[in-house]
C-alpha positions in Angstrom: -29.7 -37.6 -8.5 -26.7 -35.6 -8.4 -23.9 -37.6 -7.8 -20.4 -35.8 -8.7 -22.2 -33.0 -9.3 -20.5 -30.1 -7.0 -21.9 -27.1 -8.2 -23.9 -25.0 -6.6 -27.4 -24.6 -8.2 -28.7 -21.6 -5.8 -32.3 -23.3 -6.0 -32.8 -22.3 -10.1 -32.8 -24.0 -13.3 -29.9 -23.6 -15.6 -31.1 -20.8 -17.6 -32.3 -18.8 -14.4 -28.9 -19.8 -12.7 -26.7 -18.5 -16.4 -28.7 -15.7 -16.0 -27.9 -14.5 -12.5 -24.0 -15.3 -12.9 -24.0 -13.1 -16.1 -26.0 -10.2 -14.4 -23.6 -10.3 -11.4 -20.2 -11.0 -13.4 -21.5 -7.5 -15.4 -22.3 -5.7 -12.2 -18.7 -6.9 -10.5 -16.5 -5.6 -13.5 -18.9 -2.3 -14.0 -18.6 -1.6 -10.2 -15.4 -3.5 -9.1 -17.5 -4.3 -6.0 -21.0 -5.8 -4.9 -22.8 -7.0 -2.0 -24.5 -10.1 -2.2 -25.3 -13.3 -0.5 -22.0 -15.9 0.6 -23.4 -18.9 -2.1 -24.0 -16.1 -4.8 -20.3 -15.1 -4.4 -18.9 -18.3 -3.7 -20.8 -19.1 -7.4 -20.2 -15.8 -8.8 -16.3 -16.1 -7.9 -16.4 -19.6 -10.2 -17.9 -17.7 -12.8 -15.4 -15.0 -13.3 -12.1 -15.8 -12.3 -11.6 -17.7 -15.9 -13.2 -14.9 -18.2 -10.2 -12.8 -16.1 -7.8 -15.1 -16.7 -8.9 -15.4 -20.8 -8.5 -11.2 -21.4 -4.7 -11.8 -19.9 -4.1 -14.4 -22.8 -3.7 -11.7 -25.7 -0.5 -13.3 -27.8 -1.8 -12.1 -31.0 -4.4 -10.2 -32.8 -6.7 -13.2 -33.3 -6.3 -14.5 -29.8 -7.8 -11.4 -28.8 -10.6 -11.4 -31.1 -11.3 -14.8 -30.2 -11.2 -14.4 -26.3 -13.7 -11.4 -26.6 -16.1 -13.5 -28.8 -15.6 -16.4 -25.9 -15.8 -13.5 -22.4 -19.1 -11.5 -24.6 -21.0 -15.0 -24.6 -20.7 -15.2 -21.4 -21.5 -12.0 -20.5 -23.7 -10.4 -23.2 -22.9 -6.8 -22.2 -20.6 -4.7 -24.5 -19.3 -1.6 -22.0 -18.8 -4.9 -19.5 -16.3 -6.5 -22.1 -14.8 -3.5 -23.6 -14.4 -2.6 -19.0 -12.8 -6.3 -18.5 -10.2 -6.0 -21.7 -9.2 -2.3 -21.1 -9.2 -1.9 -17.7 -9.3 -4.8 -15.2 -7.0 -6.7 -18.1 -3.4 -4.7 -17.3 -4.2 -4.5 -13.8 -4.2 -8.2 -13.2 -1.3 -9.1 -16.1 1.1 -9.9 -13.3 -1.5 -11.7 -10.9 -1.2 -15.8 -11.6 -5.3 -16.1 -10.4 -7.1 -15.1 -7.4 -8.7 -12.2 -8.9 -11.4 -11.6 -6.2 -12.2 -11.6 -2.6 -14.7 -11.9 -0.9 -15.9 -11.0 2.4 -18.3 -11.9 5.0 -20.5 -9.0 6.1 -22.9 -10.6 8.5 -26.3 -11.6 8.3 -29.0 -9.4 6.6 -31.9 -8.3 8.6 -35.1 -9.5 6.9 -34.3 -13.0 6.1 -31.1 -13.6 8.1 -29.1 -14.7 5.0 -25.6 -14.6 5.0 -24.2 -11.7 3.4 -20.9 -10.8 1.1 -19.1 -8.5 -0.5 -16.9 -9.7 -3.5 -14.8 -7.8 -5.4 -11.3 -7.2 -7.5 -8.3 -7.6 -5.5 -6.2 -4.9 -7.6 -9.2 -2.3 -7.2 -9.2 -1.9 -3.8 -7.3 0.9 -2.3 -7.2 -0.5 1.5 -5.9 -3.7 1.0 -3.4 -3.0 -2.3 -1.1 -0.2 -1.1 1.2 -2.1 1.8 2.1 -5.2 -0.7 3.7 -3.3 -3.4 6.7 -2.1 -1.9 8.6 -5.0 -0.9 12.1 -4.0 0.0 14.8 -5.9 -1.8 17.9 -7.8 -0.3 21.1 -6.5 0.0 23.9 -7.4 -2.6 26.7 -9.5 -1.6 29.8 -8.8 -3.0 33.0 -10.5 -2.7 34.8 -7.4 -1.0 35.7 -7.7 2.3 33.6 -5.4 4.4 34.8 -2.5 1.4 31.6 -0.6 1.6 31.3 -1.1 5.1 34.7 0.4 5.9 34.0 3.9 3.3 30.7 4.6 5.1 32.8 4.7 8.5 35.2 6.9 7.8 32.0 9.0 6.3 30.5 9.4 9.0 33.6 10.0 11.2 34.3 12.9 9.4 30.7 14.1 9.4 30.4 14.8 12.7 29.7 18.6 13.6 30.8 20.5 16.8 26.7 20.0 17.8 27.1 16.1 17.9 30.5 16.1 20.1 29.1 14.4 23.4 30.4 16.5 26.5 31.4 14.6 30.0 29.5 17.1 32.1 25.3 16.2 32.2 23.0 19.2 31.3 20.1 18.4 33.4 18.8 16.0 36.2 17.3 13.5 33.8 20.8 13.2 32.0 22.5 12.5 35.6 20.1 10.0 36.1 20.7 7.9 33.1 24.5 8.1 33.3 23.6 6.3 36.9 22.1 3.5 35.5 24.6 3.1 32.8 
């Protein structure tokens, strides 16, 4: 039986099942970006969100050593770990988890399985670029309207002789609007 047992076993054995999540977790930090089936990713997302989260936690020199030994068992691929620490590791130092997404692609055409794409969340160039520029509040300040006042009389005496608005309307489109008004 498997009672509180909530992962999912993808219809293999253990060793079969380790071996998949280690083949894909390689391919995902190699490529930044696979396609696969929705359970795969939904497993393969388990998988590597917390060997992410361990190449972040680098407080001294045998803390790293430690968490490559820990990420390299899981992954048995060298260029993969030496790819996750050097690479993906300062992208995501500010990120508190939620490394990857994934997304729904449809259904694939020979068996009808439901197909994904999962990938990392700070390598994607489509999604990435509108959230980093976040515009910051105003100050307050305890001055009454100072600043306020200053840029007035700036752009009072900016104004140039082709600005100054004349009483007499230039075309019919102008008379028209001065109607409404």
């Amino acid at each position: 039986m498997r009672h509180g047992n909530k992962n999912n076993n993808l219809s293999r054995t253990a060793s079969h099942r380790r071996a998949l999540l280690m083949n894909l977790g390689c391919q995902l930090i190699t490529y930044k970006r696979i396609t696969t089936t929705v359970a795969k990713a939904k497993a393969l997302r388990s998988y590597i969100e917390p060997l992410i989260t361990k190449t972040k936690a680098t407080d001294t020199k045998e803390a790293i050593s430690h968490n490559h030994r820990i990420v390299f068992s899981y992954l048995n691929d060298k260029a993969a770990v030496k790819e996750l620490f050097t690479v993906v590791a300062p992208k995501v130092v500010g990120r508190p988890g939620g490394y990857t997404r994934i997304i729904k692609l449809g259904a694939r055409q020979g068996d009808n399985a439901e197909m994904a794409m999962i990938e990392l969340v700070d390598f994607n160039d489509v999604y990435g670029k509108t959230v980093e520029t976040a515009a910051e509040p105003a100050k307050k300040t305890r001055r009454a309207g100072g600043a306020k006042k200053a840029a007035a009389t700036n752009d009072v005496n900016s104004i140039s002789d082709a600005e100054v608005v004349t009483d007499e309307p230039t075309s019919a489109t102008d008379t028209a609007t001065e109607e409404k008004a």
